[in-house]
PyMOL Python script that loads the backbone (N, CA, C, O; Angstrom):
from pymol import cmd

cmd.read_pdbstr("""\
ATOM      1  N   UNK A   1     179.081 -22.298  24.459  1.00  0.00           N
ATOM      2  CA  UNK A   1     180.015 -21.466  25.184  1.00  0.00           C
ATOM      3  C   UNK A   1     181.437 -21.955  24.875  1.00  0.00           C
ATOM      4  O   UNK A   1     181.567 -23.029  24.289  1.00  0.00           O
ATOM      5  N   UNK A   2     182.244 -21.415  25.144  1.00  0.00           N
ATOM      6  CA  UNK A   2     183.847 -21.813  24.669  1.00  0.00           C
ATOM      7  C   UNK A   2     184.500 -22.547  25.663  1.00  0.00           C
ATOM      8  O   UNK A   2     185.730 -22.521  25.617  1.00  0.00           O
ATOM      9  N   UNK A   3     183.820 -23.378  26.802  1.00  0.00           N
ATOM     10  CA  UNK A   3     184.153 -24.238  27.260  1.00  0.00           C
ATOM     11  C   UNK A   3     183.295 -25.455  26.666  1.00  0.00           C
ATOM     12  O   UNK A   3     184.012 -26.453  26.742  1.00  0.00           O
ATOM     13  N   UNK A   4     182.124 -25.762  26.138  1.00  0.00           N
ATOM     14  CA  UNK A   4     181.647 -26.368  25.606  1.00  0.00           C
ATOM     15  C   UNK A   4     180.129 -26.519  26.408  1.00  0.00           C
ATOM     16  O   UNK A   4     179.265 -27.307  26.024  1.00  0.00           O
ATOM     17  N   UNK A   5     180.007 -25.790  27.359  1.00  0.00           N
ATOM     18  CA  UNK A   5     178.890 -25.861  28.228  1.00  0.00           C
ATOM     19  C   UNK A   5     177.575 -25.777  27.251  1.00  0.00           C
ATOM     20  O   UNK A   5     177.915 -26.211  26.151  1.00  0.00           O
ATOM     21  N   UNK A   6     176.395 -25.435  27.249  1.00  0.00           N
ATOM     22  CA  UNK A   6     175.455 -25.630  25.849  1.00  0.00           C
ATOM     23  C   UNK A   6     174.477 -24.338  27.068  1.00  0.00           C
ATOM     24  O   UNK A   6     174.457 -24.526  28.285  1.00  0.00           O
ATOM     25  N   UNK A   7     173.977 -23.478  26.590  1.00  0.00           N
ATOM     26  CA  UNK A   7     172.691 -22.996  26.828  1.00  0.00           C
ATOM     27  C   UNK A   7     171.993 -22.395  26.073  1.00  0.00           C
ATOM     28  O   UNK A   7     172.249 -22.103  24.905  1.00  0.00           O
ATOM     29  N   UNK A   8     170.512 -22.025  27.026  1.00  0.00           N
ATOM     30  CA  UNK A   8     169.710 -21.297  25.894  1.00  0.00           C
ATOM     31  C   UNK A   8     169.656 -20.295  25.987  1.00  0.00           C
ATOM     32  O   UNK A   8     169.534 -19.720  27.068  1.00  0.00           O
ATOM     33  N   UNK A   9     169.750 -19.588  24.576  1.00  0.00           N
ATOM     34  CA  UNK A   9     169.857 -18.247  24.410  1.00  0.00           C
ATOM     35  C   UNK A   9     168.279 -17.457  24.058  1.00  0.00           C
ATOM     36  O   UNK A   9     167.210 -17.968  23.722  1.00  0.00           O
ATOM     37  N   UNK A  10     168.512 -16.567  24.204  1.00  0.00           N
ATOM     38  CA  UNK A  10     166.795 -15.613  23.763  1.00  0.00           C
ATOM     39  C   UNK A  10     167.190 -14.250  23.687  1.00  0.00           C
ATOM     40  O   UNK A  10     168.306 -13.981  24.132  1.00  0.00           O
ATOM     41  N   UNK A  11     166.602 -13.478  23.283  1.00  0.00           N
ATOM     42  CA  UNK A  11     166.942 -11.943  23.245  1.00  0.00           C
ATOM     43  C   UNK A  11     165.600 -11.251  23.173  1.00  0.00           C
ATOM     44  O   UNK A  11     164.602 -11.952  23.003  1.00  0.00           O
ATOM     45  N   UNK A  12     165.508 -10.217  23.263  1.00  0.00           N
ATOM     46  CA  UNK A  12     164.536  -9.032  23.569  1.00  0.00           C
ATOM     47  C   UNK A  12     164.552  -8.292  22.005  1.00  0.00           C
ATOM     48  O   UNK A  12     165.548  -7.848  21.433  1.00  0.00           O
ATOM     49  N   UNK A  13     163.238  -8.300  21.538  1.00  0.00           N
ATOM     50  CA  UNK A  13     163.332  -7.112  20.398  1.00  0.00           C
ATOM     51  C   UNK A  13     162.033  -6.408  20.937  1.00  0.00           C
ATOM     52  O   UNK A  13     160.911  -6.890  21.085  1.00  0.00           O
ATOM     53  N   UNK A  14     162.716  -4.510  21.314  1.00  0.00           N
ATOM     54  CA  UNK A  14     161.811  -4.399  21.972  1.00  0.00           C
ATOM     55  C   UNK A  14     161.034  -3.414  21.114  1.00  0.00           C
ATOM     56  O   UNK A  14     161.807  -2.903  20.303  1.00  0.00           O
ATOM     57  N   UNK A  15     159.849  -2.978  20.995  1.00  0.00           N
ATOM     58  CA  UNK A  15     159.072  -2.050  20.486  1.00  0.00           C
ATOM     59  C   UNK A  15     159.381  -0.781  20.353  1.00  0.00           C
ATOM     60  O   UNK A  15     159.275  -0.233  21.450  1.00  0.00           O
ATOM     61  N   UNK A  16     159.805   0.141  19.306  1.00  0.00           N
ATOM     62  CA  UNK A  16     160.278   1.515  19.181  1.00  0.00           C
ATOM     63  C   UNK A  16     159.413   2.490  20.096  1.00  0.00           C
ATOM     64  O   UNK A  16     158.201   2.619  19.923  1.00  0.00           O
ATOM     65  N   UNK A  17     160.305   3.336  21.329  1.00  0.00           N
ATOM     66  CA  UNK A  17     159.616   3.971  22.207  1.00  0.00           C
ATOM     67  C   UNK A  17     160.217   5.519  21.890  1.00  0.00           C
ATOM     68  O   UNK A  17     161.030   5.792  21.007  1.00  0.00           O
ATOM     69  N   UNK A  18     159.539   6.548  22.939  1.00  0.00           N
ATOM     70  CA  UNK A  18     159.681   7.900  22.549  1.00  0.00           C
ATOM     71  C   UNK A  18     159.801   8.279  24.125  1.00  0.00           C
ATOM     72  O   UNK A  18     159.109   7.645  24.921  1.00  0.00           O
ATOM     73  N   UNK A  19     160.832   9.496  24.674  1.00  0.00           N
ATOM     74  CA  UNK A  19     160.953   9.704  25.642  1.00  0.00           C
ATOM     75  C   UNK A  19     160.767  10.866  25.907  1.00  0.00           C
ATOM     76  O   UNK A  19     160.699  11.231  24.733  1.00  0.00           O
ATOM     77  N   UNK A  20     160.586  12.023  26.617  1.00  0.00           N
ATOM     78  CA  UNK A  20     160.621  13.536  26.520  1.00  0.00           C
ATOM     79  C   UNK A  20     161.455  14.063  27.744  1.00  0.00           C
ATOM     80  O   UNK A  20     161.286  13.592  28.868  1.00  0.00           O
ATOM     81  N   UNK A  21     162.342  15.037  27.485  1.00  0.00           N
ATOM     82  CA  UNK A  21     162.745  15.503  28.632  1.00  0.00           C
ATOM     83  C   UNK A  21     161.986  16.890  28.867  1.00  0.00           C
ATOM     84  O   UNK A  21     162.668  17.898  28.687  1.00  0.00           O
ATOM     85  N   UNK A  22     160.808  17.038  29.203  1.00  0.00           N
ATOM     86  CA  UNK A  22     159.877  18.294  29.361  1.00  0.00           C
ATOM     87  C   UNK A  22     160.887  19.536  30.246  1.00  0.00           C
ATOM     88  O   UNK A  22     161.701  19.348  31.151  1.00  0.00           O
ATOM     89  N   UNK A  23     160.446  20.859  29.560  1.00  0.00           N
ATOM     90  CA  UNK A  23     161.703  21.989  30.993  1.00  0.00           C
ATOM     91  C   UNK A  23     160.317  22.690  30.807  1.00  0.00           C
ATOM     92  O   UNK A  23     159.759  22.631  29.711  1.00  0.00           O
ATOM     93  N   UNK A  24     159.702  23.414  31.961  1.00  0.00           N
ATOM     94  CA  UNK A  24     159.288  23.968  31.918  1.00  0.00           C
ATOM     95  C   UNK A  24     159.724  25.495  31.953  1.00  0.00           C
ATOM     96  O   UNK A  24     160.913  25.715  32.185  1.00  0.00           O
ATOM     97  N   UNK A  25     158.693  26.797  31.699  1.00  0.00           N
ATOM     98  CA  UNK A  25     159.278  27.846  31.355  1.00  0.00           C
ATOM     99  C   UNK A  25     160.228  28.255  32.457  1.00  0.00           C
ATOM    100  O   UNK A  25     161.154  28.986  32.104  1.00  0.00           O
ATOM    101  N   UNK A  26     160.149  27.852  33.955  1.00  0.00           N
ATOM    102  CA  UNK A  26     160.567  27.967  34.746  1.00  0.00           C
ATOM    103  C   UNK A  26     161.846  27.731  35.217  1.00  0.00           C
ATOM    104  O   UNK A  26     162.487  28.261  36.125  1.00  0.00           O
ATOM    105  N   UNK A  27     162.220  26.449  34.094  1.00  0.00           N
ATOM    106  CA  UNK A  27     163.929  25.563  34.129  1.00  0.00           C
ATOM    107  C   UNK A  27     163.473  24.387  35.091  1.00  0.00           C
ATOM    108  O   UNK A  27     164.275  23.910  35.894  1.00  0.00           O
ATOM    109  N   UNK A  28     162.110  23.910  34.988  1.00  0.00           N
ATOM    110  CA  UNK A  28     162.154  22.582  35.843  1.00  0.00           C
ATOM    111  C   UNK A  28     161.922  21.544  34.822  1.00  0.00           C
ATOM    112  O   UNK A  28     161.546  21.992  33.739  1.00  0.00           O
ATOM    113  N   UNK A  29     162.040  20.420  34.896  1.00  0.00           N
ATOM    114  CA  UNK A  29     161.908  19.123  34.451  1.00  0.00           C
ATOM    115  C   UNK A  29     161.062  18.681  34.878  1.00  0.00           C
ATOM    116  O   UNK A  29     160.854  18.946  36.062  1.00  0.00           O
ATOM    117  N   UNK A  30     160.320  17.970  34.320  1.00  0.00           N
ATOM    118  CA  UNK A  30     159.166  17.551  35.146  1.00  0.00           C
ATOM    119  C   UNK A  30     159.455  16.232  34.563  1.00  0.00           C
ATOM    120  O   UNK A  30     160.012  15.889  33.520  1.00  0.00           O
ATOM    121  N   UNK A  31     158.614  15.235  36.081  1.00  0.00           N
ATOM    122  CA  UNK A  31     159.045  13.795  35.773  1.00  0.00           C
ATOM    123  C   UNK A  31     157.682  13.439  36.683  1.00  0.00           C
ATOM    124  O   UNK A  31     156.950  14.005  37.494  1.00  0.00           O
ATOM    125  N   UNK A  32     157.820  12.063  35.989  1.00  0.00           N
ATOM    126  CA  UNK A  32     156.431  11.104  36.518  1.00  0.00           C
ATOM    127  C   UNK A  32     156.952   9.980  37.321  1.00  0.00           C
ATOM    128  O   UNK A  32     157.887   9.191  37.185  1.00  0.00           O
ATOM    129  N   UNK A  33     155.876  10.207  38.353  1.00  0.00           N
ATOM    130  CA  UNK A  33     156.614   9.129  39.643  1.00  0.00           C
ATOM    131  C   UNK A  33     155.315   7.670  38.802  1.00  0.00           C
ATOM    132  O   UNK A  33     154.362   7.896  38.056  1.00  0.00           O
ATOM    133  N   UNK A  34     155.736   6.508  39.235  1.00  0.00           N
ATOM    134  CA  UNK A  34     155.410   5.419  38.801  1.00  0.00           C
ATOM    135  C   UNK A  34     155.811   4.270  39.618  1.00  0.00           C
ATOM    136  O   UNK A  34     157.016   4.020  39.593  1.00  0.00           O
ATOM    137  N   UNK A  35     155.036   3.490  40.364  1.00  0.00           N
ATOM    138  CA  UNK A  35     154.669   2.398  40.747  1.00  0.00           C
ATOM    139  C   UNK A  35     155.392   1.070  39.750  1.00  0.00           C
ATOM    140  O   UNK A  35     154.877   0.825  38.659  1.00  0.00           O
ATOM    141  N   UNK A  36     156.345   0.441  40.129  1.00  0.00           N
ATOM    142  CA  UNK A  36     157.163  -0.370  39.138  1.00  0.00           C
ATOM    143  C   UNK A  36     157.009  -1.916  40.172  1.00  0.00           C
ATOM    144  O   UNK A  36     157.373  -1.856  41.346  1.00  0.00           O
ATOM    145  N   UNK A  37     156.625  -2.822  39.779  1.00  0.00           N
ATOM    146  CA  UNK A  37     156.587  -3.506  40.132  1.00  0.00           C
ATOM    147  C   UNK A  37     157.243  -4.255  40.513  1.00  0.00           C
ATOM    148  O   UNK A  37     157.271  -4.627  41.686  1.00  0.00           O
ATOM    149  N   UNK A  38     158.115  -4.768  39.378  1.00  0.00           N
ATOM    150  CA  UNK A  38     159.646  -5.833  39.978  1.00  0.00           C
ATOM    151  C   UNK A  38     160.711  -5.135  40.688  1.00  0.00           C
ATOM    152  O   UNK A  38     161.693  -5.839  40.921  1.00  0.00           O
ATOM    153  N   UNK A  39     160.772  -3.691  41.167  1.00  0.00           N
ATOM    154  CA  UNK A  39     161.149  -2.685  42.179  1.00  0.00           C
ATOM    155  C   UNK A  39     159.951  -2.720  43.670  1.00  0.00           C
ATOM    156  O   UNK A  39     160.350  -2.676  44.834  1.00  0.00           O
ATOM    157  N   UNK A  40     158.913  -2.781  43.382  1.00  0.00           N
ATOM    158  CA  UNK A  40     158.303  -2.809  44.614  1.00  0.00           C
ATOM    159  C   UNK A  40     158.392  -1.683  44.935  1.00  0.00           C
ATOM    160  O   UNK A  40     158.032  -1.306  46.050  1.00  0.00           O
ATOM    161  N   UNK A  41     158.818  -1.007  44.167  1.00  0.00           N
ATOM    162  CA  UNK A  41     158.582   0.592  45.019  1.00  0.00           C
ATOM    163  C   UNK A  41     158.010   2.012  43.393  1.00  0.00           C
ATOM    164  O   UNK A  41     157.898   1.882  42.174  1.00  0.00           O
ATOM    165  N   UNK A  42     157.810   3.230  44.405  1.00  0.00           N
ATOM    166  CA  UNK A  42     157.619   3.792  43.166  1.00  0.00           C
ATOM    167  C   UNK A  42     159.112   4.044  42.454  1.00  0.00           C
ATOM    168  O   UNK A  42     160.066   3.373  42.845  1.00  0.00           O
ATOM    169  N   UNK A  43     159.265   4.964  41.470  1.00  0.00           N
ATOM    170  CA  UNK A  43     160.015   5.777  40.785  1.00  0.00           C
ATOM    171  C   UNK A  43     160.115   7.068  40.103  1.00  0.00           C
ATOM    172  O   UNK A  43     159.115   7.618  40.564  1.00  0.00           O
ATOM    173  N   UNK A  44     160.418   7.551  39.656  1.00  0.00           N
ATOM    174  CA  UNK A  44     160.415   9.108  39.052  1.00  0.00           C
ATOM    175  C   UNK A  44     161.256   8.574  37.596  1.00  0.00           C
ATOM    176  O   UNK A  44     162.225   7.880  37.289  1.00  0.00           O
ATOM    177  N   UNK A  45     160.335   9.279  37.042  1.00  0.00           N
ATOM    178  CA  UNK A  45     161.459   8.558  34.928  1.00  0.00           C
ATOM    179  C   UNK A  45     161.325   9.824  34.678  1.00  0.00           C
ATOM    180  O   UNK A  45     161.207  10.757  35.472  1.00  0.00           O
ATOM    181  N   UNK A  46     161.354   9.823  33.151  1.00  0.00           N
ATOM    182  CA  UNK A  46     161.284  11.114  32.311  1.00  0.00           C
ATOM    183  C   UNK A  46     159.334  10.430  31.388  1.00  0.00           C
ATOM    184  O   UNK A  46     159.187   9.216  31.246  1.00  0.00           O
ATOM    185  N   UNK A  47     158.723  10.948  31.145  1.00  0.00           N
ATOM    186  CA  UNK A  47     157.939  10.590  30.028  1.00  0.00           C
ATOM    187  C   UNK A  47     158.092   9.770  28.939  1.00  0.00           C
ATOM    188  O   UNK A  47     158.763  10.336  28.075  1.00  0.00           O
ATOM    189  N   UNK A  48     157.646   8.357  28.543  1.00  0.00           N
ATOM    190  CA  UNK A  48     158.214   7.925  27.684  1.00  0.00           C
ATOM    191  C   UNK A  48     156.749   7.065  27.556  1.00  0.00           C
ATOM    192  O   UNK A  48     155.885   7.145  28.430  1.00  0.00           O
ATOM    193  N   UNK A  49     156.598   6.195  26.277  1.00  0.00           N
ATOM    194  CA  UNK A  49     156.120   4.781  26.283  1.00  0.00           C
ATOM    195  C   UNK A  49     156.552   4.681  24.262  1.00  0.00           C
ATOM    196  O   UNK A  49     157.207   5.442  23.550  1.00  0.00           O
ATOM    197  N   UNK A  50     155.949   3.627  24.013  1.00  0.00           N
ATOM    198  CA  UNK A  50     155.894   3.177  22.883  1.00  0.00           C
ATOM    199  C   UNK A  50     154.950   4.203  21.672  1.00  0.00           C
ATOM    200  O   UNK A  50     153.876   4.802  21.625  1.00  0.00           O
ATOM    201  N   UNK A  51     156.102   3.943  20.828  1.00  0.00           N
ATOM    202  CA  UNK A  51     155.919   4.596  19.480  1.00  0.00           C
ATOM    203  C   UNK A  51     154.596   3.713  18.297  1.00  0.00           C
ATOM    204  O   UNK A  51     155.153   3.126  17.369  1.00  0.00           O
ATOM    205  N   UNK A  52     153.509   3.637  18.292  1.00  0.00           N
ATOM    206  CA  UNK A  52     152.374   2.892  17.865  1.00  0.00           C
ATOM    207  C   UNK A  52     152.957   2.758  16.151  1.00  0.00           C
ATOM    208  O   UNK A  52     153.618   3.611  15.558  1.00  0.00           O
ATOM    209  N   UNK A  53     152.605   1.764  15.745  1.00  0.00           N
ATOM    210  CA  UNK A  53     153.058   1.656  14.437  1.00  0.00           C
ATOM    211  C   UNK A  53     152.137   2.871  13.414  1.00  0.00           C
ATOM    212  O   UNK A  53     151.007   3.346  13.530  1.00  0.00           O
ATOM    213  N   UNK A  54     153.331   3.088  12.326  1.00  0.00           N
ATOM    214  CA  UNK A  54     153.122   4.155  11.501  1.00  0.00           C
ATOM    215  C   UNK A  54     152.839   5.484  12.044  1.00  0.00           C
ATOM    216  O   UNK A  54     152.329   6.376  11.366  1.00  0.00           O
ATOM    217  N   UNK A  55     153.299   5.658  13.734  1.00  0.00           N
ATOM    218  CA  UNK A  55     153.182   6.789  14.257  1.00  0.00           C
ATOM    219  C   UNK A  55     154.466   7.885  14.186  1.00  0.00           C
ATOM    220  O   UNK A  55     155.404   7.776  14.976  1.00  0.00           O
ATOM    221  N   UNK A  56     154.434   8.618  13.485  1.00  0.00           N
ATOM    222  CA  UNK A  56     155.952   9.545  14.010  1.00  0.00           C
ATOM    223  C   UNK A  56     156.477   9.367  15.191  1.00  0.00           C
ATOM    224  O   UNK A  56     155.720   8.825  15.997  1.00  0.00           O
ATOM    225  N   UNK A  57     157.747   9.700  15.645  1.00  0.00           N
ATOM    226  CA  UNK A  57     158.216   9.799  17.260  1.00  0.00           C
ATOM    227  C   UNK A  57     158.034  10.956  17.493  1.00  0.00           C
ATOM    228  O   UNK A  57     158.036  11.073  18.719  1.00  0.00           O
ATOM    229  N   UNK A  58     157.861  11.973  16.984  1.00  0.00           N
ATOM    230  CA  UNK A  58     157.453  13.071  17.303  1.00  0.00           C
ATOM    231  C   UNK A  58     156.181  13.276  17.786  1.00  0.00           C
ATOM    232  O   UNK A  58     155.960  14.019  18.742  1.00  0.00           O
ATOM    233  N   UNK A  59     155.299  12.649  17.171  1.00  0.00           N
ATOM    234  CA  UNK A  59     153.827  12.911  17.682  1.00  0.00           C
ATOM    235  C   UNK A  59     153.658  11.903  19.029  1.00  0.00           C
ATOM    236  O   UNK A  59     152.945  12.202  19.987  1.00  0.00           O
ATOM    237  N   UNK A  60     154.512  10.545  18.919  1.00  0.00           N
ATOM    238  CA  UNK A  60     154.367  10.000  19.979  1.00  0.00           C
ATOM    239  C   UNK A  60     154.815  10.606  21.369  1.00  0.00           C
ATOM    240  O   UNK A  60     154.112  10.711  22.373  1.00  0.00           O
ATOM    241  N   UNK A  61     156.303  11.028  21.194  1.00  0.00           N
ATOM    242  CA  UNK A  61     156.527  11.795  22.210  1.00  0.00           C
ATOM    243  C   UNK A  61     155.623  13.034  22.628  1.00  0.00           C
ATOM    244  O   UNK A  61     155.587  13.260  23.838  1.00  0.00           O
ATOM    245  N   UNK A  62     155.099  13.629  22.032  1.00  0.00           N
ATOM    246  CA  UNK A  62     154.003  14.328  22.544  1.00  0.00           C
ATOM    247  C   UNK A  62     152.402  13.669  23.006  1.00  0.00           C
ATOM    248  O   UNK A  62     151.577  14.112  23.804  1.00  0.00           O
ATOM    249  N   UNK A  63     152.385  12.858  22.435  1.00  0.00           N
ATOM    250  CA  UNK A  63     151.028  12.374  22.786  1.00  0.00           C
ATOM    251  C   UNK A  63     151.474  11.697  24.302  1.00  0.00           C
ATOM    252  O   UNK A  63     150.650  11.972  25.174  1.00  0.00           O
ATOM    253  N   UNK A  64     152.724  10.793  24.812  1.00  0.00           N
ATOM    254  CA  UNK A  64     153.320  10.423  26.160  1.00  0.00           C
ATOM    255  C   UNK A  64     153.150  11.424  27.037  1.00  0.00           C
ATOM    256  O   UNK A  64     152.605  11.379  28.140  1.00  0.00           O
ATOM    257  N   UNK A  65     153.726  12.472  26.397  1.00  0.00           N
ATOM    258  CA  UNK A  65     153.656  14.281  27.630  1.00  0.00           C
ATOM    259  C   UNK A  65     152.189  14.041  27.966  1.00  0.00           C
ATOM    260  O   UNK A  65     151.739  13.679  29.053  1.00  0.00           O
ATOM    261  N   UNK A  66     151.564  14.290  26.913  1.00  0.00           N
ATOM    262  CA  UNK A  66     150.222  14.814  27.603  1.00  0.00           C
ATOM    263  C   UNK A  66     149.274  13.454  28.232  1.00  0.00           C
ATOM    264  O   UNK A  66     148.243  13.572  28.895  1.00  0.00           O
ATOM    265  N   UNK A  67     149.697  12.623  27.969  1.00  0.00           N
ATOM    266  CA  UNK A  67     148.933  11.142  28.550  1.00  0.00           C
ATOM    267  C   UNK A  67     149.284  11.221  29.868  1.00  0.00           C
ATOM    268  O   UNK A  67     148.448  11.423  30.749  1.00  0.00           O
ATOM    269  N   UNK A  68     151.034  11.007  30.180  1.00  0.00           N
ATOM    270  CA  UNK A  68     151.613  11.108  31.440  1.00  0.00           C
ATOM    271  C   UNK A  68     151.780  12.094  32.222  1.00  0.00           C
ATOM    272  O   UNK A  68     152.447  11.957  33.247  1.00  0.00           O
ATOM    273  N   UNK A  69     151.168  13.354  31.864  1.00  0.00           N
ATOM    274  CA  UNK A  69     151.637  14.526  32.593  1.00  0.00           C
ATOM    275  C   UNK A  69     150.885  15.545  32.737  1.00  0.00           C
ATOM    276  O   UNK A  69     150.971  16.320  33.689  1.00  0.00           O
ATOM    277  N   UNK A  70     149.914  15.659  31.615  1.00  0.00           N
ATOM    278  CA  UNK A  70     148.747  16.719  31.302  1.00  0.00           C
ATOM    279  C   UNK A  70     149.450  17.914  30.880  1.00  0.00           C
ATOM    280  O   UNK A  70     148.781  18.931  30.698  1.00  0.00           O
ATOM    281  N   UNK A  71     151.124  17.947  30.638  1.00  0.00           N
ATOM    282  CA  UNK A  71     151.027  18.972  29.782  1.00  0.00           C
ATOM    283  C   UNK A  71     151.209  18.913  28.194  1.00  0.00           C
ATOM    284  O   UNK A  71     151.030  17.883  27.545  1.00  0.00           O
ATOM    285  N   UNK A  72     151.655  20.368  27.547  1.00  0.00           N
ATOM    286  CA  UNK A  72     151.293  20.243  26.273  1.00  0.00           C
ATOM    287  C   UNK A  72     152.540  21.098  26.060  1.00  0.00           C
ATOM    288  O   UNK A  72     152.984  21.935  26.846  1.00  0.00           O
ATOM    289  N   UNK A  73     153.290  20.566  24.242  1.00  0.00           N
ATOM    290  CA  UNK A  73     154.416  21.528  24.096  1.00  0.00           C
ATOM    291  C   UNK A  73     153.632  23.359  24.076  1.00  0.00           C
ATOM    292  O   UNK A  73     152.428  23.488  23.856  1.00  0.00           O
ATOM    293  N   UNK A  74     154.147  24.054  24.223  1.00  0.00           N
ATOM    294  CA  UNK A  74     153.591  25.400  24.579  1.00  0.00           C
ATOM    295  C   UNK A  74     153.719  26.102  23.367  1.00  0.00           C
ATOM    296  O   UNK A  74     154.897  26.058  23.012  1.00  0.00           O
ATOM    297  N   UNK A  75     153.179  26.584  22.764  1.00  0.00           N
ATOM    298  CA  UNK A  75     152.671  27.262  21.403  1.00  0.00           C
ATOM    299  C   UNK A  75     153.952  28.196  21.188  1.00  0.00           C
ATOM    300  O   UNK A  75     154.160  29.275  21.744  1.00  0.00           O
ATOM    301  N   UNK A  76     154.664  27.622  20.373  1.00  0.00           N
ATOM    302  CA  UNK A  76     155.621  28.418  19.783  1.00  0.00           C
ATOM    303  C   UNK A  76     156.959  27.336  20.066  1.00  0.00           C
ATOM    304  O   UNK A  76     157.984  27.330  19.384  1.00  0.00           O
ATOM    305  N   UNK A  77     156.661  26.371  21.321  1.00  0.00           N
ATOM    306  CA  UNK A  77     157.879  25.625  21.492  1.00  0.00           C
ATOM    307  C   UNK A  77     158.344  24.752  20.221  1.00  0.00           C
ATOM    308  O   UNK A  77     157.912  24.774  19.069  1.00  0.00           O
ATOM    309  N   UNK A  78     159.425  23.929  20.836  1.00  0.00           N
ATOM    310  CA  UNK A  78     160.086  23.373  19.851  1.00  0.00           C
ATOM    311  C   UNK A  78     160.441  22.099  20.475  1.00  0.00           C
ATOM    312  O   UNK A  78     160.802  22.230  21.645  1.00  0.00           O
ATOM    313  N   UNK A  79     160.440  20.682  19.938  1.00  0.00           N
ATOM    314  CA  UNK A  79     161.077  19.601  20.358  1.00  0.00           C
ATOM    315  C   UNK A  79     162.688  19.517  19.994  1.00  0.00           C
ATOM    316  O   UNK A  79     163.060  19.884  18.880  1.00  0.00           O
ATOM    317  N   UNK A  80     163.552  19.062  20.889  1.00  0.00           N
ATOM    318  CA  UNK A  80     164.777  18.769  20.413  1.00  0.00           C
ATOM    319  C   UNK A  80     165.183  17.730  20.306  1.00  0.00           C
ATOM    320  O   UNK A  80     164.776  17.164  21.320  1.00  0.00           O
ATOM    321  N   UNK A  81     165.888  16.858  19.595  1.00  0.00           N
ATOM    322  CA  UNK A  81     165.983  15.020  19.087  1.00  0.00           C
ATOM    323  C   UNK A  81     167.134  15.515  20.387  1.00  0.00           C
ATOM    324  O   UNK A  81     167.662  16.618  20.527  1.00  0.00           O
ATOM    325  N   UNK A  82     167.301  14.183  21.305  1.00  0.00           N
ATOM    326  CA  UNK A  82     168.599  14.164  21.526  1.00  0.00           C
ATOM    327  C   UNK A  82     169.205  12.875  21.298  1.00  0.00           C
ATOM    328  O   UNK A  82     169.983  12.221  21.991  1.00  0.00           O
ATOM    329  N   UNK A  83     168.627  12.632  20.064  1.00  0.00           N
ATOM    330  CA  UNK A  83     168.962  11.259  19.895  1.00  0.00           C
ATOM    331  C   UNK A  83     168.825  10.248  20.198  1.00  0.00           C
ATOM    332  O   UNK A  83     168.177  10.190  21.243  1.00  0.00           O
ATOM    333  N   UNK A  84     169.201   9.011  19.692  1.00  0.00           N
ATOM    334  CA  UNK A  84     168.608   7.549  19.971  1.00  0.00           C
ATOM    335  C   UNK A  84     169.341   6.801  21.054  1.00  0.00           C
ATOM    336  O   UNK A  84     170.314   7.346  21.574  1.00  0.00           O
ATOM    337  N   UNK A  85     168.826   5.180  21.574  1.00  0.00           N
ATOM    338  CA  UNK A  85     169.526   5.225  22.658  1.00  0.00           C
ATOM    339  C   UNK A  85     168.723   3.509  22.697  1.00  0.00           C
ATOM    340  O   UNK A  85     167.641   3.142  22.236  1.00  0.00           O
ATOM    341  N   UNK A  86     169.710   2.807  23.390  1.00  0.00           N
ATOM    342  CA  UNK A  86     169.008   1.255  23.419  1.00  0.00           C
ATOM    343  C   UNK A  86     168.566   1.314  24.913  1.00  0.00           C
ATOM    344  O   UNK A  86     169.254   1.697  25.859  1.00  0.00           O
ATOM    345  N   UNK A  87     167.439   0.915  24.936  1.00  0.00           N
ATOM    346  CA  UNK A  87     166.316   0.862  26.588  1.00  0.00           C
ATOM    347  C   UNK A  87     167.265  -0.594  27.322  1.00  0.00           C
ATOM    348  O   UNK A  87     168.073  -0.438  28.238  1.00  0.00           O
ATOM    349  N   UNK A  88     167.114  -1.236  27.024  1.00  0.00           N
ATOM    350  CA  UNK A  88     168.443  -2.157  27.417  1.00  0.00           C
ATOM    351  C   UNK A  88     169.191  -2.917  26.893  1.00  0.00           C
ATOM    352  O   UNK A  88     168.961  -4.087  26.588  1.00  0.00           O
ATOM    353  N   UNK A  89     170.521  -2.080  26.687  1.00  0.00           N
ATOM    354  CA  UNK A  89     171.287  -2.666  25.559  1.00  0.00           C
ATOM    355  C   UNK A  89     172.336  -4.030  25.762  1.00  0.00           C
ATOM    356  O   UNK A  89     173.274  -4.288  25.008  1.00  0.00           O
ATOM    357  N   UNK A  90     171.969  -4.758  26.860  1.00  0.00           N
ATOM    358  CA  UNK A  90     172.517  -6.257  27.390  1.00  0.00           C
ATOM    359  C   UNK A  90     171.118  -6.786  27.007  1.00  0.00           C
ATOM    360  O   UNK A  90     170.770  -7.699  27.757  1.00  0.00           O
ATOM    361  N   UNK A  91     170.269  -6.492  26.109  1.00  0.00           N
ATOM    362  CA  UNK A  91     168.964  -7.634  26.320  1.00  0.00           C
ATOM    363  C   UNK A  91     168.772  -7.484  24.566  1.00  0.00           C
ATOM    364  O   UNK A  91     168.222  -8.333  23.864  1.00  0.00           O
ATOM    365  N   UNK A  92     169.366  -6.202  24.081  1.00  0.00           N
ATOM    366  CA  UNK A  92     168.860  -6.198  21.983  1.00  0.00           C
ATOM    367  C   UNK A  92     170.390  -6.677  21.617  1.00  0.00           C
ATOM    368  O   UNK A  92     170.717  -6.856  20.444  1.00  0.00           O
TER     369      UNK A  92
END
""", "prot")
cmd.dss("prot")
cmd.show_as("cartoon", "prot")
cmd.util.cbc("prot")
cmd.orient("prot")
């Protein structure tokens, strides 16, 4: 440190994940409530988990929808990137 103090450092490299913001035809969002532990309480997110190696993010993000939610993109839909984003960017 620049006072000369000494500590230890570590960092997080975290596993490439996939998130979905689902709308249904209706204009709702749908979100998954979840039981979080170091919160102690539940929560509501968007759909997300980890991208499996050599998996597209595309297929992952769909395979998350339907794991976490039971639905499915709707025949004719379309995914939209909204781009990338660090899960916590004080820890990469």
């Amino acid at each position: 440190m620049p006072a000369g103090q000494e500590i230890e450092w570590y960092f997080a490299d975290p596993t490439p994940s996939a998130m979905v913001v689902p709308v249904t035809e209706d204009g709702n969002v749908v979100l998954v409530k979840q039981y979080r532990h170091n919160l102690k309480k539940d929560t509501l997110e968007l759909p997300a988990g980890i991208v499996s190696a050599d998996e597209p993010t595309v297929d992952a993000a769909l395979r998350e929808l339907v794991e976490e939610t039971g639905y499915i993109l709707a025949e004719g839909g379309s995914l939209y990137p909204l781009g990338s984003y660090y899960a916590l960017p004080s820890e990469t």
